[in-house]
C-alpha positions as CSV (number, residue, x, y, z in Angstrom):
1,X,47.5,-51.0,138.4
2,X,48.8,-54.5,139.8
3,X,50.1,-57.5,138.4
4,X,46.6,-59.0,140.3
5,X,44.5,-56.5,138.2
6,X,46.3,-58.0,134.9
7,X,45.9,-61.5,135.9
8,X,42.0,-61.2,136.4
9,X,41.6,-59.2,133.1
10,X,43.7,-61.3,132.1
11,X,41.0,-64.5,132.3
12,X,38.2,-62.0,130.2
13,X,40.2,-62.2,127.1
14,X,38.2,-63.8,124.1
15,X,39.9,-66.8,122.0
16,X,39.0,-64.5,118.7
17,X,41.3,-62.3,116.3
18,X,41.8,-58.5,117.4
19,X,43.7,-56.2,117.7
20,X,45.3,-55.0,121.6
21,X,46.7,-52.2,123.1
22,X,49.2,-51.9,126.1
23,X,49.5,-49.1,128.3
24,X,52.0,-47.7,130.6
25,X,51.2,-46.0,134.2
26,X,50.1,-42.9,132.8
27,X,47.5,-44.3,130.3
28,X,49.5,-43.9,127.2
29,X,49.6,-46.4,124.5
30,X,53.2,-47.9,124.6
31,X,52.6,-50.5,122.1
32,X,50.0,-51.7,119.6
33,X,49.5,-55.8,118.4
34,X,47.2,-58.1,116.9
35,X,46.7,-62.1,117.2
36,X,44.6,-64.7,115.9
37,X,43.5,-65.6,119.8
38,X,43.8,-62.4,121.7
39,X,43.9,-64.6,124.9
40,X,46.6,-66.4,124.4
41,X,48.6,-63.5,122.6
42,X,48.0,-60.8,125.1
43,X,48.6,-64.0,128.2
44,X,52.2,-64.6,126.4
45,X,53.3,-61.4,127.3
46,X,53.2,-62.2,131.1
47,X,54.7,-65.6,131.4
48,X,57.4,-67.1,130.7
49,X,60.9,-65.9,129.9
50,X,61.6,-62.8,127.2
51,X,64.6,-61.2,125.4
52,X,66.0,-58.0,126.4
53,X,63.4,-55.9,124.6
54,X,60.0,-57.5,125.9
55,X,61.2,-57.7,128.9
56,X,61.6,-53.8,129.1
57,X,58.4,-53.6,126.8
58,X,56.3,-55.3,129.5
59,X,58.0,-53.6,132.8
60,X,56.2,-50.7,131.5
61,X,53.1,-52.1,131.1
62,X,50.1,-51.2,133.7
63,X,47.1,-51.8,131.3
64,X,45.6,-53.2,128.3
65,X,42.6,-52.6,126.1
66,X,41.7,-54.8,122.8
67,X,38.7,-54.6,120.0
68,X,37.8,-57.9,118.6
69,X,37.7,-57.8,114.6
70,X,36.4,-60.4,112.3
71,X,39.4,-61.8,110.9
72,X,43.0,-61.4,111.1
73,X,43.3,-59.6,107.9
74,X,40.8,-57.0,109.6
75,X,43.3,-56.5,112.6
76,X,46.3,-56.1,110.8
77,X,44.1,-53.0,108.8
78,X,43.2,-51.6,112.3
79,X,46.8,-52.3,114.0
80,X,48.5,-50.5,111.3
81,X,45.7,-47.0,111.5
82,X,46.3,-47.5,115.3
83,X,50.0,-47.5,115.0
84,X,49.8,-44.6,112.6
85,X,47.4,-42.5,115.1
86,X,48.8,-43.2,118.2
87,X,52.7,-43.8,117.3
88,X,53.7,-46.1,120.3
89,X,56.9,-45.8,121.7
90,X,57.6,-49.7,121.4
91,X,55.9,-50.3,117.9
92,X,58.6,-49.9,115.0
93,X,57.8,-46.6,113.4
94,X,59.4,-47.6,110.3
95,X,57.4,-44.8,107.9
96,X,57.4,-41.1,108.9
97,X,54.5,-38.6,107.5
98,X,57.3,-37.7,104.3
99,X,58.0,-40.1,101.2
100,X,60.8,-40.7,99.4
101,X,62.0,-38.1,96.5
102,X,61.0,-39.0,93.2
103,X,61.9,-37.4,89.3
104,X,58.8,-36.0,87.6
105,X,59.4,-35.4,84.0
106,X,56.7,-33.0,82.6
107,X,57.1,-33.3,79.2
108,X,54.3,-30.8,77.8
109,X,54.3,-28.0,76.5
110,X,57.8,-28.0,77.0
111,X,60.3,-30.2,79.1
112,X,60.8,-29.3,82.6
113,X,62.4,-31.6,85.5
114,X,61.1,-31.4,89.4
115,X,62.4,-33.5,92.1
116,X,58.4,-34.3,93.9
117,X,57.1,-36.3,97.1
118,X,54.2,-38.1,95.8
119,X,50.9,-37.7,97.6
120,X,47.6,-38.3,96.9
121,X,47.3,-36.2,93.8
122,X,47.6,-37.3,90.3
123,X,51.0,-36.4,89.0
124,X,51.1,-34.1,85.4
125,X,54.3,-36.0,84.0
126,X,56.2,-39.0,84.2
127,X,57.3,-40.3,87.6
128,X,61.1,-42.1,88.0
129,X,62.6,-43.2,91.4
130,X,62.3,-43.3,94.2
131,X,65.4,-41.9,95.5
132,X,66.3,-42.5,99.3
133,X,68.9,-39.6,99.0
134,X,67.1,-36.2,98.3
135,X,70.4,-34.5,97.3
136,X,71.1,-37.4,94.8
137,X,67.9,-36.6,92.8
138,X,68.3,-33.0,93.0
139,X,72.3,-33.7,91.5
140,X,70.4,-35.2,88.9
141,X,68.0,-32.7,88.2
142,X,70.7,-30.3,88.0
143,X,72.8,-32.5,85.6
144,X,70.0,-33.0,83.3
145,X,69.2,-29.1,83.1
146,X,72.9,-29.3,82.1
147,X,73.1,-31.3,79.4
148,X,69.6,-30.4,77.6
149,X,68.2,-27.1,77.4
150,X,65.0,-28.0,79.9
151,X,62.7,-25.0,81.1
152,X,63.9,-23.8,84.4
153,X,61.0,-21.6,85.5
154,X,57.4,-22.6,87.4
155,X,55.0,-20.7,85.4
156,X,55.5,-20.1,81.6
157,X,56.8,-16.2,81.4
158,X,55.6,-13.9,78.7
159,X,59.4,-13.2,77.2
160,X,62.6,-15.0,77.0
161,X,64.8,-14.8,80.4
162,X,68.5,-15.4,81.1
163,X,68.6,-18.6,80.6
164,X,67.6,-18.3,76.9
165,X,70.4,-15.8,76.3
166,X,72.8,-18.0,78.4
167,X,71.9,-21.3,75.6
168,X,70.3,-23.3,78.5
169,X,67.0,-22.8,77.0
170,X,65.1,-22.8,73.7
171,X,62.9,-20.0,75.1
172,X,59.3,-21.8,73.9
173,X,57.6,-18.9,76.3
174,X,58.7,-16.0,72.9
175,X,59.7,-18.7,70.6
176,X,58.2,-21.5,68.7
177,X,60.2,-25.0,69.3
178,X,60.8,-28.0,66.3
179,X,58.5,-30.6,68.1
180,X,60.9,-32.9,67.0
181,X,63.4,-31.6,69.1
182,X,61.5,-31.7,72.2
183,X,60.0,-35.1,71.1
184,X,64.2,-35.9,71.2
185,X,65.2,-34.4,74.1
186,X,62.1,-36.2,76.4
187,X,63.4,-39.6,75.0
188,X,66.7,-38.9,75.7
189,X,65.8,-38.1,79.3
190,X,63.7,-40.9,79.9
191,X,66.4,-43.6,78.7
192,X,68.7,-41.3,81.1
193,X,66.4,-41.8,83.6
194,X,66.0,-45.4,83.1
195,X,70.1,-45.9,83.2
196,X,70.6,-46.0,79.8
197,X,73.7,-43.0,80.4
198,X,75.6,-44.7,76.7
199,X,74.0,-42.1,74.3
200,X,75.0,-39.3,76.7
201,X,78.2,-40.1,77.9
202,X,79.1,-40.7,74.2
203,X,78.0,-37.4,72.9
204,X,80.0,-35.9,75.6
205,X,83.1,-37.6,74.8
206,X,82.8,-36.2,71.4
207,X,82.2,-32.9,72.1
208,X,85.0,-33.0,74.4
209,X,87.6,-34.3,71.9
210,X,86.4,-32.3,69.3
211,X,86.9,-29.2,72.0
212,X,90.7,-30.3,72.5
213,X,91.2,-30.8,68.8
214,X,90.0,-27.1,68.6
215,X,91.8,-26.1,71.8
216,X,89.2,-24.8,73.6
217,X,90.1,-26.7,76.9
218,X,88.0,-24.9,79.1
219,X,84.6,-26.1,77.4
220,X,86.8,-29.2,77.3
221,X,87.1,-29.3,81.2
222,X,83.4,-29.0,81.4
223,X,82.7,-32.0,79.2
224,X,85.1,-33.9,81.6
225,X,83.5,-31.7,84.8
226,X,79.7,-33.6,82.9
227,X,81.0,-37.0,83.0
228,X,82.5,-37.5,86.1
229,X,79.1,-36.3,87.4
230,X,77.4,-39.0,85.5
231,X,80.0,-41.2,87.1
232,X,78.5,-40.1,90.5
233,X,75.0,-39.2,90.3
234,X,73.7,-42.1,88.0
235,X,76.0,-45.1,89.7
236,X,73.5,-48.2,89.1
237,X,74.2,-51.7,88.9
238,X,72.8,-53.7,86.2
239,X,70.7,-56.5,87.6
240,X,69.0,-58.7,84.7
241,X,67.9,-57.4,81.3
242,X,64.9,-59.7,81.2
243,X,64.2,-57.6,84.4
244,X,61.6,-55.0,82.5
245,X,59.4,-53.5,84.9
246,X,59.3,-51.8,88.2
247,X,60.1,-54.6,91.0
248,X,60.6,-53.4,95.2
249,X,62.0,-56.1,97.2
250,X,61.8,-56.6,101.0
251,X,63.7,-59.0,103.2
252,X,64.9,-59.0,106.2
253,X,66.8,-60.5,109.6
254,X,66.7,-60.2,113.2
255,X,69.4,-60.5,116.1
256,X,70.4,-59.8,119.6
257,X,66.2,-58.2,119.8
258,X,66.7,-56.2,116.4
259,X,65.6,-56.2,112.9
260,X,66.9,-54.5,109.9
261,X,65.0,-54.3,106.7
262,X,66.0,-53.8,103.6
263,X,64.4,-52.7,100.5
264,X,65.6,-53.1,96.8
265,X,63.9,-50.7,94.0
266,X,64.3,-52.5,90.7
267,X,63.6,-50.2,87.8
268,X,64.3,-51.3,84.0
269,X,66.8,-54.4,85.0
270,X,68.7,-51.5,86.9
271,X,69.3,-51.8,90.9
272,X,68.0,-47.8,91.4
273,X,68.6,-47.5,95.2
274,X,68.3,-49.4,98.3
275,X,67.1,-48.6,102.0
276,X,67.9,-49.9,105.4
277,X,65.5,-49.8,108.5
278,X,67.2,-51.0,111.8
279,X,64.7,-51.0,114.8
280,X,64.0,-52.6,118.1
281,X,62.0,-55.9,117.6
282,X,59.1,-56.5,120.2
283,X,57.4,-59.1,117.9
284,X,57.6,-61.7,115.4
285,X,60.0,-60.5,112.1
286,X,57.4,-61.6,109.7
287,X,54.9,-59.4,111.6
288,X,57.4,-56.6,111.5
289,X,57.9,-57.1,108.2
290,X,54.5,-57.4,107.0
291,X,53.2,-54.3,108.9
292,X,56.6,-52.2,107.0
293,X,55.2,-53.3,103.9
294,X,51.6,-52.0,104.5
295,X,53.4,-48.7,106.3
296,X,55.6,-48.2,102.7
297,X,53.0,-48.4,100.6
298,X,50.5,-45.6,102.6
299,X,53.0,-42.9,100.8
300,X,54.0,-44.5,97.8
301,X,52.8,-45.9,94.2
302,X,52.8,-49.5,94.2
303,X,55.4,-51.1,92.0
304,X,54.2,-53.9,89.0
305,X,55.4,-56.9,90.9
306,X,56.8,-57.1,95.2
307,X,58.9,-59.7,96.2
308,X,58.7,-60.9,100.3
309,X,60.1,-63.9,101.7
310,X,57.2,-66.9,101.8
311,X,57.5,-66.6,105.1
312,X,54.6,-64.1,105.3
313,X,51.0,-64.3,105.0
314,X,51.2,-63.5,101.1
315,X,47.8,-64.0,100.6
316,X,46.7,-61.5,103.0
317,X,49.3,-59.2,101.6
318,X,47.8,-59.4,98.3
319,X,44.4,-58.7,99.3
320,X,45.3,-55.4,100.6
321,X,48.3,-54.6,97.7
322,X,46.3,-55.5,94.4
323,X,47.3,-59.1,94.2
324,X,51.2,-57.7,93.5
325,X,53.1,-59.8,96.1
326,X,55.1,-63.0,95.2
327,X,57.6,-65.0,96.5
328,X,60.1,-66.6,93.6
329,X,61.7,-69.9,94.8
330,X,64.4,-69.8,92.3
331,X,65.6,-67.3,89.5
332,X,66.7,-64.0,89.2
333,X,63.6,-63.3,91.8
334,X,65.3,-65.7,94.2
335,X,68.6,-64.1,94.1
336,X,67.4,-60.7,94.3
337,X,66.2,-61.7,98.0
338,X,69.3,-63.7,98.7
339,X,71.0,-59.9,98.1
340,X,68.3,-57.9,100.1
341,X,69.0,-60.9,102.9
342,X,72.7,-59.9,102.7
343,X,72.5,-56.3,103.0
344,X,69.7,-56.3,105.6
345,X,72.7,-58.7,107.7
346,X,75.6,-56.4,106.7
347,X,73.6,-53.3,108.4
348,X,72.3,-54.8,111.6
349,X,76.1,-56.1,112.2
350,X,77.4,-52.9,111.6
351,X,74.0,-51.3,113.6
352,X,74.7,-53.8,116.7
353,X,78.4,-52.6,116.9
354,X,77.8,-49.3,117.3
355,X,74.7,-49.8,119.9
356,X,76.9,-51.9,122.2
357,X,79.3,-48.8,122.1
358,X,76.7,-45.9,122.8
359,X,74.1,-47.8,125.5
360,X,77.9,-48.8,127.2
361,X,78.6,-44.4,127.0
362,X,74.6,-44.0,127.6
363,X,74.7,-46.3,130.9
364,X,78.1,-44.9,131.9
365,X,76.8,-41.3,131.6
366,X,73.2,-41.8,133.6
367,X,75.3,-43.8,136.1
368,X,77.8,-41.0,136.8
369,X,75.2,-38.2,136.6
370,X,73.0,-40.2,139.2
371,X,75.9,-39.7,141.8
372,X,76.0,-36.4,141.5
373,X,71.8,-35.5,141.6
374,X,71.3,-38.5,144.0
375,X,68.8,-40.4,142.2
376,X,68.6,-42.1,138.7
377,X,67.6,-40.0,135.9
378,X,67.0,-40.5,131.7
379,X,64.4,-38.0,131.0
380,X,66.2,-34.3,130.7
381,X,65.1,-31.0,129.4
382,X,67.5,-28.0,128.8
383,X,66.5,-24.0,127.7
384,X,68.8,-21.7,126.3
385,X,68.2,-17.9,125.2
386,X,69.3,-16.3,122.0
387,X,69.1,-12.3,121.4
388,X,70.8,-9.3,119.6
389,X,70.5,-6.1,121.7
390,X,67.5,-7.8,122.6
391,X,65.8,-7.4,119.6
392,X,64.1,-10.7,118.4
393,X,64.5,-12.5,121.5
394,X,63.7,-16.4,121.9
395,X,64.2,-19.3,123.8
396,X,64.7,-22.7,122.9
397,X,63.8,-26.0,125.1
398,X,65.7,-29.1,123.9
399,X,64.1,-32.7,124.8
400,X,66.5,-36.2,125.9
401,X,64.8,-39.0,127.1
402,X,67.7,-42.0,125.9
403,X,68.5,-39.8,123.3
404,X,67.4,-36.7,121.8
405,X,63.3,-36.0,121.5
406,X,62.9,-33.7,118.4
407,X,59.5,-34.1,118.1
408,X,59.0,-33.1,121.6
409,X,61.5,-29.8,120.9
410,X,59.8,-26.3,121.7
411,X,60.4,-22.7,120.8
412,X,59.3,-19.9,122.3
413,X,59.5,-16.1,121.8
414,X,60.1,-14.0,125.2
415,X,58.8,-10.6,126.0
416,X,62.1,-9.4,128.0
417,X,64.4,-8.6,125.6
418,X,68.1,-8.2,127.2
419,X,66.9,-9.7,130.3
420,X,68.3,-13.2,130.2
421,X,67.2,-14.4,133.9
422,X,63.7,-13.0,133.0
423,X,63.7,-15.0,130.0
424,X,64.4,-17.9,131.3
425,X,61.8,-17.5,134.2
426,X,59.2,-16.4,131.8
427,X,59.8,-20.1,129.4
428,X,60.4,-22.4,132.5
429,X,56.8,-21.1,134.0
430,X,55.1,-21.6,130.8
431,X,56.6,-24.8,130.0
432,X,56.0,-26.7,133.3
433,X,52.9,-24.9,134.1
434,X,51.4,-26.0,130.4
435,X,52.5,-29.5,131.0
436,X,51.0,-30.0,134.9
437,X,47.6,-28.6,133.0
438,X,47.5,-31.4,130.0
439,X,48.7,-33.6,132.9
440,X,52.3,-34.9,130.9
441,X,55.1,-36.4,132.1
442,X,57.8,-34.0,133.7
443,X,61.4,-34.4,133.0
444,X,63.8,-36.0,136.1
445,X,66.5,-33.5,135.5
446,X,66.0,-29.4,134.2
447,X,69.5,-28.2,132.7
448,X,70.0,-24.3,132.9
449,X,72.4,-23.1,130.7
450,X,74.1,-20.9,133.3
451,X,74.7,-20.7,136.8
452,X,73.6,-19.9,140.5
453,X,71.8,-16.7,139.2
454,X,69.9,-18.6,136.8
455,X,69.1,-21.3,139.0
456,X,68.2,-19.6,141.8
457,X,65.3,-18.0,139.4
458,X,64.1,-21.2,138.4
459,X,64.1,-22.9,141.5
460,X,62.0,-20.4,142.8
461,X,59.3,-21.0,139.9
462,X,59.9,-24.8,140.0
463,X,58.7,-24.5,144.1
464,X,55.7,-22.1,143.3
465,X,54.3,-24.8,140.9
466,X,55.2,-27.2,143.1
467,X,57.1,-29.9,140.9
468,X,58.7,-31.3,143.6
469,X,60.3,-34.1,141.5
470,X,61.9,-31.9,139.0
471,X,66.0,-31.4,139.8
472,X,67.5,-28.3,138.8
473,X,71.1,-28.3,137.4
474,X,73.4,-25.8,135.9
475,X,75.8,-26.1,133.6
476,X,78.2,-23.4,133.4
477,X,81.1,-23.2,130.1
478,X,84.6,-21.6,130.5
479,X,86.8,-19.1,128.8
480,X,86.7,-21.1,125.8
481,X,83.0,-21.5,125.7
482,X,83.2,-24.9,126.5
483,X,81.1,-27.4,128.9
484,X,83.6,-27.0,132.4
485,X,81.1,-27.8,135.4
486,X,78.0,-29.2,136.7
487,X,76.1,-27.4,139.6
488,X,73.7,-29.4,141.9
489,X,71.0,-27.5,143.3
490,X,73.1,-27.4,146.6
491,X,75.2,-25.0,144.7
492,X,78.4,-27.7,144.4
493,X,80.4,-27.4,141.3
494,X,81.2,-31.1,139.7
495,X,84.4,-30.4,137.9
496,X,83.8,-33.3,134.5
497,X,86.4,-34.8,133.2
498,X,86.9,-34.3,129.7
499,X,87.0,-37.7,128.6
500,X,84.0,-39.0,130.5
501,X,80.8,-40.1,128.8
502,X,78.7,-37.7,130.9
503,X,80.7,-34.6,129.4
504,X,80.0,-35.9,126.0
505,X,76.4,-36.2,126.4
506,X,75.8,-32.9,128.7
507,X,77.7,-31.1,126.1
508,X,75.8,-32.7,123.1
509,X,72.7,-30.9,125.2
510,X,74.2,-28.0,125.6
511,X,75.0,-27.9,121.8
512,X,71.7,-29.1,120.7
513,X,70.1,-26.1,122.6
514,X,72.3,-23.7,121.2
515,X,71.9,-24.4,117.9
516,X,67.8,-24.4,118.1
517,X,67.6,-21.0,119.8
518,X,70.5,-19.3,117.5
519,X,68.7,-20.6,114.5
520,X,65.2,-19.6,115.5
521,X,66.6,-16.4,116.2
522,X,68.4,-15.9,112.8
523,X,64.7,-17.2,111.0
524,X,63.1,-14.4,112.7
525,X,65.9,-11.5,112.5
526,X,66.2,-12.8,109.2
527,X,62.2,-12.1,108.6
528,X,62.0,-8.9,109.9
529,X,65.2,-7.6,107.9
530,X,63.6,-9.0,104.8
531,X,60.4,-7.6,106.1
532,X,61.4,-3.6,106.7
533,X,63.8,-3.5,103.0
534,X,61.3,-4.7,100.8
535,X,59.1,-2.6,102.3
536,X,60.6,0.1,101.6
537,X,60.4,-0.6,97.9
538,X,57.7,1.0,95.8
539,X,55.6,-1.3,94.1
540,X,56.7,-3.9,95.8
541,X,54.0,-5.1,97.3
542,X,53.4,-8.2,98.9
543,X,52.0,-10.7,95.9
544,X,55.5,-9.5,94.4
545,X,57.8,-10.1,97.6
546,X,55.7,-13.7,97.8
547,X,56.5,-14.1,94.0
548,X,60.4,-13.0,95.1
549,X,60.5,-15.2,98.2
550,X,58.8,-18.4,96.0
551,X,61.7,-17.9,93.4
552,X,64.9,-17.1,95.1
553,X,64.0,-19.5,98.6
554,X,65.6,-16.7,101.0
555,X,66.8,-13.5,101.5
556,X,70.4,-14.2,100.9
557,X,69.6,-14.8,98.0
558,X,67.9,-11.8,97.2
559,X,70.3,-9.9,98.0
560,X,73.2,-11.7,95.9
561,X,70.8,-11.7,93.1
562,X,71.8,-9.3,89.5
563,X,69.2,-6.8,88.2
564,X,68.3,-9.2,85.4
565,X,67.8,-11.7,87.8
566,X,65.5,-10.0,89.8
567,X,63.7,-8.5,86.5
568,X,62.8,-12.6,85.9
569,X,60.4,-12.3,88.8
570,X,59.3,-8.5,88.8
571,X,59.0,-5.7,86.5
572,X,62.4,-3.7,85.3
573,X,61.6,-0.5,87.4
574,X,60.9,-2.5,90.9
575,X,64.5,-4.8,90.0
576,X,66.6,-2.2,89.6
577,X,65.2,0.3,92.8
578,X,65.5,-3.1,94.7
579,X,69.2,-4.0,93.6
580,X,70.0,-0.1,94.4
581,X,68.4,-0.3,98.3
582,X,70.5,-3.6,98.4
583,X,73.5,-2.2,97.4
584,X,73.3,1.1,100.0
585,X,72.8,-1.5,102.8
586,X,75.9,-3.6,101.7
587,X,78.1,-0.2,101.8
588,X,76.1,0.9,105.0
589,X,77.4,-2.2,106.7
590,X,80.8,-2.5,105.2
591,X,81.3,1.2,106.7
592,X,80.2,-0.1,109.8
């Protein structure tokens, strides 16, 4: 396409609302908009002076399509389903398919506490949260099921487990329970849950004096152990008491062609958690903003009341988020976004400072490798192997294109066992002769993880497919198993400095590789060891090795699991001829 072809398409645009789409050489969507006047939007792209960011946004830009819709509101729905279908490279893709963690507190028949990702299904219990740290929730979790004698297992059992017999349950599956006291212990929770830690922490402090008055200063250490975790897990900062209700808060601020925004979750008068999004801006900040908001609450519950800036279109917003938005001009409401304004600045500041520093290594690095490949290069692509004896063999394919591509990562198992050089002919042909079929863009640079042997091989498979603009390098480690030098496809070895930004990047590849092979490899080994011992186990058949695999989470685990542990999830007989194959293997490999 030419800048002539724009300009005369150009002149077809309608002066109505819709939403438009640009496209890059290859006819991929690279970013997604919408305007009021779609002629004079879309025109605004291609004159006058840009930032940074647009300007690189619309150097890559060989196309456009649009849809006209009836009204703005209309375009901002169908901009935010095409950002969520297509995923543009220049659009800000603030929300992922996941959700933040929340607490669900079941509370009947029996108490029981599961750290969830809500979805569309109608939760049994009570929901608290959301947590933007998944560990801090589970922490939780795990303190709760401390203090209180909660119900640890998925499905009621038909008798009384460890856990009973260990005080940290009441055992309602054998037993029957004072209402009263579970009545107690789900009020207790729920004001823990809420913040309200003084009932807790006070009990505990008694307990614990009383434990030293008696001398028993081990329980005594635990008491102290339970409070300093209380300290940790549940650090909240009290925000208003008139505050009652659920409350989220966005703000934001831009700079140097970036936003950050930040999001408050009020719950109770109690400042729950916060979360910080720093992106690339290619728009207005109020549009950014407003299409976050919409994005955020796709995969979670809305709140009773969200506070924006006035700045945006509120009464759109409303429309589409059950008439919750609002925008306090003075109160506790207008503080709270003064503090979401100051944290969103504190962020980007910190953000900008370290993106100076890496696109400074980043430019540094494609700068020095272009010497040595002669030409200029961004998009790379790197395979390493990973065996035993090989048994379980597999090859990994790592992605960079201006930093690592994990969505674009791909493993593969090979058919040649031992046969490294095979290997890696076997993965290069089907991974370039897959992507000249779908008709995808092919990486600049190929890394090998090895040397002339390994090239050689690939080279030949590179010329028999004929991707001529595909450069083979090889990077080959030393005695230490380090990154030494780089080999050009004329066979020279580039000695890199140690210090350079080009070795810290080609050995962050070769890391990355590594690490996706030998851990694709140890998932499968893993699998097939778990596989052949639990097969050999009468009875054991493979609802129970589900039911074993459901409740223990690997086969580590398994294996370090105790006879009454294992008889928790399957009958006596099966627990103890498992725990007595496990323990043959153990000795078997210590002799070893």
């Amino acid at each position: 396409m030419t800048s002539d072809y724009i300009k005369e398409k150009l002149k077809t645009l309608p002066l109505l609302p819709g939403c438009y789409q640009m496209k890059d050489a290859n006819g991929n969507i690279i970013y997604v908009g919408k305007a009021i006047k779609l002629k004079n939007r879309v025109s605004s792209y291609f004159t006058g002076s840009h930032n940074f960011k647009t300007t690189k946004l619309v150097s890559n830009i060989a196309d456009f399509d649009y849809i006209v819709t009836k009204s703005e509101k209309e375009a901002l729905i169908l901009e935010i389903n095409l950002i969520k279908k297509y995923r543009p490279k220049y659009n800000i893709q603030f929300m992922d398919d996941s959700s933040y963690p929340y607490i669900e507190l079941i509370s009947s028949p029996y108490p029981k506490l599961d750290v969830v990702r809500l979805n569309k299904r109608k939760r049994k219990g009570k929901i608290f949260g959301p947590f933007t740290d998944v560990l801090a929730a589970r922490k939780t979790v795990k303190l709760l099921e401390t203090i209180y004698p909660l119900r640890k297992c998925k499905n009621m059992p038909d008798k009384v487990c460890l856990y009973y017999h260990m005080g940290r349950c009441l055992g309602p599956c054998e037993y029957k329970v004072d209402p009263s006291k579970i009545d107690e212990m789900t009020e207790a929770i729920e004001r823990f849950l809420k913040g309200d830690t003084k009932s807790v922490v006070s009990t505990i402090k008694s307990n614990m004096a009383k434990a030293v008055e008696e001398e028993r200063f081990e329980y005594a250490a635990e008491c102290k152990s339970l409070l300093d975790s209380i300290d940790h897990v549940i650090a909240k900062q009290d925000i208003e008491q008139t505050i009652h209700k659920m409350v989220d808060v966005f703000n934001c601020v831009e700079d140097h062609g970036h936003i950050c925004i930040n999001v408050l979750f009020i719950r109770d008068g109690v400042l729950l958690d916060k979360t910080n999004t720093v992106s690339p801006l290619y728009s207005d900040k109020e549009e950014a903003l407003t299409e976050y908001i919409i994005q955020f609450y796709a995969t979670h519950p809305l709140p009773k009341t969200i506070i924006v800036p006035n700045e945006l279109d509120i009464p759109t917003l409303n429309s589409l988020l059950e008439e919750k938005v609002t925008s306090p001009s003075k109160g506790m409401g207008r503080q709270l976004l003064l503090t979401s304004e100051n944290n969103a600045r504190n962020q980007l500041n910190t953000s900008l400072q370290l993106m100076v520093k890496n696109e400074y290594e980043e430019t540094t690095a494609l700068q020095e490798l272009s010497t040595y490949v002669g030409k200029p290069a961004h998009y790379f692509e790197i395979f390493d192997n990973s065996h035993i004896a090989g048994s379980n063999a597999v090859a990994a394919c790592v992605v960079w294109d201006h930093g690592f591509k994990r969505n674009m990562y791909r493993l593969y198992k090979v058919s040649h066992g031992a046969d490294d050089l095979a290997n890696m002919e076997e993965v290069f042909y089907r991974r370039y002769f897959r992507l000249l079929n779908e008709d995808k863009p092919l990486p600049d640079i190929v890394f090998v993880d090895g040397a002339e042997n390994q090239m050689k091989r690939v080279m030949d498979i590179r010329d028999a497919l004929g991707l001529t603009t595909i450069t083979i390098c090889g990077l080959v480690k030393n005695d230490k198993h380090q990154t030494d030098d780089l080999i050009t496809e004329d066979m020279v070895h580039c000695h890199l400095d140690k210090q350079s930004p080009l070795f810290f990047l080609l050995t962050q590849l070769q890391d990355e590789v590594h690490r996706k092979a030998v851990s694709f490899h140890q998932k499968l080994r893993s699998k097939s060891q778990t596989r052949s011992i639990l097969d050999d186990i009468d009875g054991l058949g493979e609802k129970r090795k589900k039911k074993l695999m459901n409740h223990f989470k690997s086969f580590k685990a398994i294996q370090n699991a105790s006879i009454e542990q294992l008889e928790m999830v399957i009958p006596s007989s099966i627990a103890v001829a498992l725990r007595n194959r496990l323990d043959e293997i153990s000795k078997e490999n210590s002799v070893e």
